[in-house]
GUKEBA-703987 format. One record per residue (C-alpha): residue in one letter; x, y, z. Coordinates in pm, whole numbers, padded with zeros to 5 digits, always signed. Each point is the difference from the previous one (the first is absolute). Layout:
N
aXYZ;...
END
This chain:
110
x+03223-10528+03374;x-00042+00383+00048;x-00093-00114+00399;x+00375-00131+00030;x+00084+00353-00199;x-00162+00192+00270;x+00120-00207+00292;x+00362+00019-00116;x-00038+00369-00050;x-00160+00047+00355;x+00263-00204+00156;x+00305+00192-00170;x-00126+00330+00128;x-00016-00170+00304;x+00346-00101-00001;x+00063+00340-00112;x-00171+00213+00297;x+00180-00251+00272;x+00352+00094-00075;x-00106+00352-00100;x+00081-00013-00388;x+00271+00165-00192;x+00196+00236+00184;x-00056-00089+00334;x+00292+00062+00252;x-00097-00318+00200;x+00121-00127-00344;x+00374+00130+00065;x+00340-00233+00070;x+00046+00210+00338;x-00337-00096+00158;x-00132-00345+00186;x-00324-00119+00054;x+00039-00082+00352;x-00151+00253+00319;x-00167+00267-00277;x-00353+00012-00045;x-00152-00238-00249;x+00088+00157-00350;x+00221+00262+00096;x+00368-00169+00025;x+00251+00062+00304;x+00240+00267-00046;x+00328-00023+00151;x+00287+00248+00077;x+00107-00090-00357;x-00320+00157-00167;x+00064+00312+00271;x+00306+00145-00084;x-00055+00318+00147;x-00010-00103+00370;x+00323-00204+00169;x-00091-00253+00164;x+00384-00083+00068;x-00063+00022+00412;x-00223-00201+00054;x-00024-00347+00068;x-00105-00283-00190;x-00297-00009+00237;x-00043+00363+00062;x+00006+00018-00371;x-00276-00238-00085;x-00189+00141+00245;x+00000+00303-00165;x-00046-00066-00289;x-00320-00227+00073;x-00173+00318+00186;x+00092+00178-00361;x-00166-00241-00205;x-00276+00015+00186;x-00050+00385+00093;x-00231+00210-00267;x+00128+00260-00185;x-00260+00268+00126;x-00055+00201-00310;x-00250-00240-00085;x+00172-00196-00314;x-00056-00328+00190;x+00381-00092-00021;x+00171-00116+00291;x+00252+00220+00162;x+00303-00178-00145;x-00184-00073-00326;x-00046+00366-00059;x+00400+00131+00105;x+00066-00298-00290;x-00214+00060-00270;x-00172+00324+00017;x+00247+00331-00066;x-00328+00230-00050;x-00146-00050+00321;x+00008+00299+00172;x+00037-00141+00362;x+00322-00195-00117;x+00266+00208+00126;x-00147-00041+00352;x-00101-00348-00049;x+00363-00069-00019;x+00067+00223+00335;x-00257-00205+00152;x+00149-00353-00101;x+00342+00186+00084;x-00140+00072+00361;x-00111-00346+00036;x+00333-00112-00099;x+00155+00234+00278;x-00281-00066+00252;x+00062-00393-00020;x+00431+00057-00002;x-00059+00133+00347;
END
């Protein structure tokens, strides 16, 4: 009996560390779980607010915002580039994070 104990215990922290437990942005009503990386969720323009994304296409924009999901923050907190503009106000590359996503946004408008 304390086997099954154990093995229901393992499995719900397993459960737990796939979706990232409580608190997790990939948690959050704005994000999908298609095109991120595994665990991470897919943030949109929605979970962006601070860039427009208003001239671009639909195509230019999922473009976009695939090469954001998948760039690296570079101050080494492992969080996506787009993950990081969403969720983390106390990183201290933020503020040109968002000028970089904003230059993508410009680059790809043409």
């Amino acid at each position: 009996m304390w086997i099954g104990g154990i093995t229901a215990a393992v499995l719900l922290g397993y459960g737990v560390a796939q979706v990232g437990g409580p608190g997790n942005s990939s948690l959050s009503s704005n994000t999908t779980s298609f095109g991120g990386l595994p665990g991470s969720g897919y943030y949109t323009e929605a979970d962006l607010g601070e860039v427009d994304f208003s001239v671009l296409t639909e195509a230019q924009k999922k473009k976009v915002l695939d090469d954001i999901n998948r760039a690296m923050c570079t101050c080494g907190c492992n969080l996506t580039l787009a993950q990081c503009v969403a969720t983390d106000s106390t990183c201290p590359l933020r503020n040109s994070n968002i000028e970089r996503i904003r230059s993508l946004v410009r680059q790809e408008s043409g």
